[in-house]
N, C-alpha and C positions, 0 to 999 in steps of 0.2 A: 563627094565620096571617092573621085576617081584621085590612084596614087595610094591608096588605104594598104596596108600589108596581107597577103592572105586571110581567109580567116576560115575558121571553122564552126559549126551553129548546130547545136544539138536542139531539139525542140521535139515537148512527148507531148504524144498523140491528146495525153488527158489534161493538158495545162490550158489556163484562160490564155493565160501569154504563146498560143503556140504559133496562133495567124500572125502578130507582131513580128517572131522569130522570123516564120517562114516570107514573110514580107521583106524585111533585111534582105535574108540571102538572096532573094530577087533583085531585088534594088542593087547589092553588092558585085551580082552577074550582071548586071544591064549596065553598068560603067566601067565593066573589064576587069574588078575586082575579083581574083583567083580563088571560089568558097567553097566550101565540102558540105553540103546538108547534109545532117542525120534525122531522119525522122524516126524517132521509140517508137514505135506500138504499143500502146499497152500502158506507158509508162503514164505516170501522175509529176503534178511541180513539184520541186526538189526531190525527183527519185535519185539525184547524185549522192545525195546525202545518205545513202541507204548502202553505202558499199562495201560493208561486213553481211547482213543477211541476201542482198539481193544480187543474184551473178549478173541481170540486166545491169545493172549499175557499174559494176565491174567493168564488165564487158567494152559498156559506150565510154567508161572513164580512160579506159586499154586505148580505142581507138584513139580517143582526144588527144592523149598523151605522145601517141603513134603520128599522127601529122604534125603536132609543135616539133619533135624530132626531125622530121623529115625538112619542118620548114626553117632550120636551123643547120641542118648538113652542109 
């Protein structure tokens, strides 16, 4: 895993896949891999999908969107 490009890892609090996620971005910091966790609160699996009625979604989609940027400047 070491030499991987940044990364970013959203993971909500109500997803089976959340320990998997947040495992990642451990494993991604433990070989020097540069990673930004987001942990939802709140949120359920695929709340991305939801980002016309839910501002959460919005919201986490803004940041996402906000570090591909920055890891591209």
């Amino acid at each position: 895993m070491a030499g991987l490009p940044p990364a970013v890892i959203a993971t909500a609090e109500n997803d089976p896949l959340r320990d998997q996620g947040e495992r990642y971005a451990r494993k991604l910091a433990d070989v020097g891999v540069p990673v930004q966790h987001l942990p939802v609160k709140g949120a359920i699996h695929g709340f991305l999908s939801f980002t016309g009625p839910v501002q959460l979604s919005r919201d986490i989609l803004n940041q996402l969107s906000d570090a591909v940027a920055t890891a591209f400047n």
